[in-house]
N, C-alpha and C positions, 0 to 999 in steps of 0.2 A: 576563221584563221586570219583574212585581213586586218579585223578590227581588233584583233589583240597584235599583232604587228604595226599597225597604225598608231596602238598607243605607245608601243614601244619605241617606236620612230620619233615620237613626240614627246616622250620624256614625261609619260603621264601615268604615272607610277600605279599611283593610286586606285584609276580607273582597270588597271590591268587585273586585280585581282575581280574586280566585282564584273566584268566580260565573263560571258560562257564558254565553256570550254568545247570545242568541237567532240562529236562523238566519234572521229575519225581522222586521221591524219597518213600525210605520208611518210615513209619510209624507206630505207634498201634492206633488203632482207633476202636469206635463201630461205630456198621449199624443200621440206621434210621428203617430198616425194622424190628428187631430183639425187638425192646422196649418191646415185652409184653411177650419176654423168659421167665422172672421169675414168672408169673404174679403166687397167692395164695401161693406163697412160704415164708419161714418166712428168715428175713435178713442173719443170717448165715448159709442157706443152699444155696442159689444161689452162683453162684462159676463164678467169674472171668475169668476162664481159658475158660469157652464159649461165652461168650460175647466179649475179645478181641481179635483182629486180628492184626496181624501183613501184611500189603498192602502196595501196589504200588499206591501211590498217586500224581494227577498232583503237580507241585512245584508253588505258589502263585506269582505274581510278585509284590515286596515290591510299595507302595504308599508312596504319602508325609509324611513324618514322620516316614515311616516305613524302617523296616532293616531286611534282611532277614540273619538268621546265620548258617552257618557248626555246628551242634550239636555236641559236642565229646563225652556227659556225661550228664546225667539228673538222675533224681529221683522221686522214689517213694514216694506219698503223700495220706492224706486219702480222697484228693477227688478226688482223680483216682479211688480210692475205691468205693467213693459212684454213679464216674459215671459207673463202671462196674457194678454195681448192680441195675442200673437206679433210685436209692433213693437219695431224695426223692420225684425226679420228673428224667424222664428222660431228659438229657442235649441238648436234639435236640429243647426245649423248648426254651433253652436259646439262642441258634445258628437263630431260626425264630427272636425270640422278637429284639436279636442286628439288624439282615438282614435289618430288616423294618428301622430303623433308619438314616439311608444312603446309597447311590448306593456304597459307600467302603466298609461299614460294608456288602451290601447283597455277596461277596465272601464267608463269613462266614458259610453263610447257604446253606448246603450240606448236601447230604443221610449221610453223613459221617463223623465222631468226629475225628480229631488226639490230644489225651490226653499229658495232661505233662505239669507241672505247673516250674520246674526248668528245667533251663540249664547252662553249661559252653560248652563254643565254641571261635568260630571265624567270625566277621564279613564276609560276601561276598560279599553282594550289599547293595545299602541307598537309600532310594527313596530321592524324593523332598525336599528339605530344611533340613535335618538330617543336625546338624551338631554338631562337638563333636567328629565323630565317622569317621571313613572310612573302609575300604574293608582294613582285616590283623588285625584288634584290635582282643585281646583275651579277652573276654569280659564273663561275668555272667549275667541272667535277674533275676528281681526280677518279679511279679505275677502281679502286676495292672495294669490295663488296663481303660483307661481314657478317656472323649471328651474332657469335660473344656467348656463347651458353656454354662454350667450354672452358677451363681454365687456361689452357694453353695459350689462348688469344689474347691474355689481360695482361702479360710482360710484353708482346708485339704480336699486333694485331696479324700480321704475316702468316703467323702462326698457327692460327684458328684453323683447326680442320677443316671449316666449312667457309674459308677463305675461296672468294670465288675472282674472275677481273668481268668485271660490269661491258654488260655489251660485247663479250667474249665466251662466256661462261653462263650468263645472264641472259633474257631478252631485254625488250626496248631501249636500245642503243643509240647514242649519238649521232650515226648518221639518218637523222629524220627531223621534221617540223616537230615534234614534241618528243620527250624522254622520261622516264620515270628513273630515279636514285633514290639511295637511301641520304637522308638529310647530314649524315656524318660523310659525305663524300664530296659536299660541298665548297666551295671556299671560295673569296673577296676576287671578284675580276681585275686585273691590272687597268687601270685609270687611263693610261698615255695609248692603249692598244687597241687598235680594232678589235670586230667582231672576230675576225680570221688568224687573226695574230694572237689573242686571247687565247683562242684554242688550240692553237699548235704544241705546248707546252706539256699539258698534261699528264702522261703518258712515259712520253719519253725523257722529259726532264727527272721529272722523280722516282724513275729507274734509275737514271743516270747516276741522281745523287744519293740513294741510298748504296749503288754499286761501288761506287767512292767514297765518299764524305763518311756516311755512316759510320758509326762501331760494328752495325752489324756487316757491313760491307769491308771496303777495304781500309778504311782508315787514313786515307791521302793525307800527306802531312807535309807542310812547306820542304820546297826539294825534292819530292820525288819528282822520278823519273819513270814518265807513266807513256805504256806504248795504248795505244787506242786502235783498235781494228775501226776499220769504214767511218775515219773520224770526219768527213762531210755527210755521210747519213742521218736520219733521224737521230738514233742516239747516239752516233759517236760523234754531233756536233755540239751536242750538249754536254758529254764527258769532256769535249776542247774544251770547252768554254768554263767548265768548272775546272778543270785542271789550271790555267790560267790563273783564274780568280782566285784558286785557295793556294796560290804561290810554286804552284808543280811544274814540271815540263815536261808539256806534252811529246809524243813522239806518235804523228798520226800518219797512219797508212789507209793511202787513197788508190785506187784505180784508173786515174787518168789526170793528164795535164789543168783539166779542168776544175777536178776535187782538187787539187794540188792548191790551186789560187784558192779558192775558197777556205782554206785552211788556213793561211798565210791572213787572209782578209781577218780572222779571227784573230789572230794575233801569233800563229805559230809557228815557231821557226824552223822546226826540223821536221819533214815532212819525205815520205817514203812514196814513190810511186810502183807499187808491183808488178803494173803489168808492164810501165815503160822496163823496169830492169828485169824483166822477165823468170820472178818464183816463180817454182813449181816446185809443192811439199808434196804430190804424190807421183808415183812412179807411173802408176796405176790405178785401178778400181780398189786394190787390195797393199799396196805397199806405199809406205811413207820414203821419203829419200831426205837422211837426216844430215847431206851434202848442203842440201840445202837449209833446212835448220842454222846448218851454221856459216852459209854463207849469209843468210839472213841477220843472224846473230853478229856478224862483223862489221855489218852496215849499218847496225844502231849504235852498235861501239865507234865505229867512223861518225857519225854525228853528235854521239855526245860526251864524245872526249875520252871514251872509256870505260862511261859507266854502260850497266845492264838497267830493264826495266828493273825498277821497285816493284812498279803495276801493271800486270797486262791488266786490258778490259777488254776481256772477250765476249764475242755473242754470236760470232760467224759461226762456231761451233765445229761439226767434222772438218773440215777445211783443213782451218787453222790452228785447230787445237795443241798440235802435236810439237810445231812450232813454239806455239805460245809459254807452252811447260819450259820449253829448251831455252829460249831464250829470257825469261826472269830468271833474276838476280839470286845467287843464294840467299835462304832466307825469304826470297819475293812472295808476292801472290797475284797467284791468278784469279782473278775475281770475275766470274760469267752468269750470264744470264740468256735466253734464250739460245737457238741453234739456226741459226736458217739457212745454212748448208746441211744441215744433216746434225741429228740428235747421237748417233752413237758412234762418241769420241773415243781413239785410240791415241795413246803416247805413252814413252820409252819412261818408265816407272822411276829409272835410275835417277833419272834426272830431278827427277820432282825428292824423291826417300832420301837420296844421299848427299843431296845439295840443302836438304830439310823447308820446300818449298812450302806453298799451303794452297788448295784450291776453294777456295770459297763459292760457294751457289748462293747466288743474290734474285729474288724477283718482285717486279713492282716495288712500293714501297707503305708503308705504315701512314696512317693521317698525320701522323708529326712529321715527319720526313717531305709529304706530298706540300702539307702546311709551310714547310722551311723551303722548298724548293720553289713553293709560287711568289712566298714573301721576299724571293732574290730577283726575280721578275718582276715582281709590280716596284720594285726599286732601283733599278733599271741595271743592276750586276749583272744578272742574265738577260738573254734577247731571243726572241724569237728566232727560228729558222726555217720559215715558210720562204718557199721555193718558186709557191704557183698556187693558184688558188682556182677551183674548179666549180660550179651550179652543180646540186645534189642530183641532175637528173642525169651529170655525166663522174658521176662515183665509179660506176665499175670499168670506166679507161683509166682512171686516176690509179685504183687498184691494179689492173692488168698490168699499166706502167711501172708502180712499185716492184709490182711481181720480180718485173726483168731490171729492175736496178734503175731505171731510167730519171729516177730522180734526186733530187738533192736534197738534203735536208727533211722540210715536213711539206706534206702536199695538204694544203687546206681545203675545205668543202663547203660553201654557202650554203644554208637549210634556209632558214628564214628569211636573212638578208639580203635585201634584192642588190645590192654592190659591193665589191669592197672598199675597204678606207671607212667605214663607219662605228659610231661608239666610239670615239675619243672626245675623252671627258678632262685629261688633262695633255695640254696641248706643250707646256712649258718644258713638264718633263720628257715627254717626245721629242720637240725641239732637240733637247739635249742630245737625243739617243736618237734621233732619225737614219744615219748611216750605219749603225750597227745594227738598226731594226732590218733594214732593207737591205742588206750585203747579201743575202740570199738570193734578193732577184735582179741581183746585176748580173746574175750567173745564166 
């Protein structure tokens, strides 16, 4: 592993593919044995830091289509989260159900999970027919993971019943020294960006932008008025930051004086603190308080003159949901994608039927989408939003951390590279972009 890191250090392209491959690598991963750790505990008290392991695991040999890569840098996601906590099902589920599918797919299925939904690396090997790609590309993956044997997947790939998210759904995942993908998950690293900053992106950018931007999402279109749940989080800094750029106005609701400036760093001006003005959408375990709804709802009309959201962007899920419907605009859309408050959303029908609202379910995104989302990044429209950057052998604080919110933006993870600040290759367009790369870790 040294000596394929060493050439990679040295920019010796060449030599990296003709290096042999280790027949072992490290990894973070859970154990198939371990699934019922938490069992009667309530979601924020099981803790990360004992369900993952950092292991020696065999290294996969890439198949037709696949590519296996030198990881330098990957990141933290919230379902790394929810596979540390085995909610809401444990992921050894998902490792059986792919196995059965194919004698390729059954590699998959192991006692053994290696987590990680992003990376930035280095090609090493290509199986059968890859092509596009060879041994020395510095490449980024985006999360889907595809057959294509059905029809359903050849209008948007989304689609595919047997649409899976890599490193979630999948084994050998991004957070380790090597990865296996399939080579259509691939795409050009950004130039001006580190190891760490490359891969913050992934994930949660091209959710973002299929969530908005897309047709299949919401459709953002100069002028709206778009409210953002946890818009300094992972992905509600990237929905900031596309809402800006595609001429919308944001409207981002943070949890403390802290997310508050960081939003503002971004470029946003109307900015909602909930805990300082103190919501509270439920009454209780079982009753919403739609007082609040609409106290909520006056205080977006107090910042923007009047209007309603066009767009919520929700993801918080039970929480906020109830809200969310109340407050878009007649006509609006709700456009969500995961839950991490809680999966089973209740709200007042009226509002959404008779206002003629529309809820859209958005997840991940298609290779066109992920493709358009990285090429706004290596252009320097988008910017990273790494927070902190952590050595792969302390991944499960990094996680336990996310777990409880404690962080900002994306928490990066070094695998391979022994520092951060490296891999930049063009220094000029950095220059340009240097404070907007770094506004996350003034925080």
């Amino acid at each position: 592993m040294q000596k394929i890191l060493d050439a990679i250090l040295s920019g010796a392209w060449e030599e990296v593919g003709r290096l042999p491959v280790p027949e072992s690598y490290r990894g973070v991963t859970l154990h198939a044995g371990e699934t019922a750790m938490f069992e009667g505990m309530e979601s924020r008290d099981k803790d990360p830091r004992r369900s993952l392991h950092l292991d020696e695991v065999a290294t996969p040999e890439p198949a037709a289509g696949e590519v296996l890569v030198a990881v330098m840098a990957s990141g933290i996601n919230h379902n790394t989260v929810w596979s540390s906590i085995f909610e809401p099902m444990p992921t050894f589920g998902f490792l059986a159900r792919y196995g059965r599918t194919s004698p390729q797919a059954s590699r998959h299925d192991l006692p053994y999970h290696v987590l990680g939904s992003d990376l930035a690396g280095v090609v090493l090997r290509c199986g059968a027919g890859v092509a596009g790609w060879r041994p020395g590309d510095e490449v980024v993956a985006h999360c889907l993971s595809v057959e294509l044997d059905h029809p359903d997947g050849h209008a948007d790939t989304m689609l595919d019943p047997e649409q899976r998210i890599w490193g979630f759904e999948t084994n050998f995942g991004g957070l380790a020294e090597l990865a296996l993908v399939k080579a259509n998950q691939l795409m050009p690293r950004p130039r001006h960006l580190s190891w760490e900053e490359s891969a913050a992106s992934g994930l949660v950018h091209s959710t973002a932008y299929r969530q908005l931007v897309s047709p299949a999402g919401a459709r953002m279109k100069q002028g709206d008025t778009v409210l953002i749940w946890g818009a300094s989080g992972g992905l509600g800094s990237y929905a900031t930051q596309l809402a800006l750029n595609g001429g919308a106005i944001p409207v981002c609701v943070v949890s403390s004086p802290r997310k508050a400036e960081i939003c503002r760093r971004m470029g946003a001006e109307l900015v909602i603190d909930r805990s300082a003005e103190g919501y509270r959408f439920w009454r209780d375990e079982h009753t919403q308080d739609p007082k609040e709804w609409r106290r909520f709802g006056a205080r977006i009309r107090e910042l923007t003159g009047g209007d309603d959201p066009d767009i919520v962007f929700e993801h918080p899920g039970r929480e906020t949901f109830g809200a969310s419907v109340y407050v878009a605009r007649r006509g609006g859309t709700i456009v969500t994608c995961a839950s991490t408050s809680g999966y089973e959303h209740t709200f007042d029908n009226r509002y959404l039927w008779m206002h003629l609202k529309r809820i859209v379910g958005s997840h991940f995104a298609n290779y066109r989408e992920a493709w358009e989302a990285n090429r706004l990044v290596a252009r320097g429209r988008i910017h990273p939003t790494l927070s902190e950057v952590v050595p792969l052998k302390d991944t499960a604080q990094a996680v336990h951390d996310v777990h409880h919110n404690r962080h900002q933006g994306k928490v990066g993870v070094l695998c391979l590279a022994p520092a951060e600040g490296l891999g930049v290759h063009d220094p000029e367009t950095r220059a340009r972009h240097e404070s907007a790369i770094n506004r996350f870790r003034k925080s």
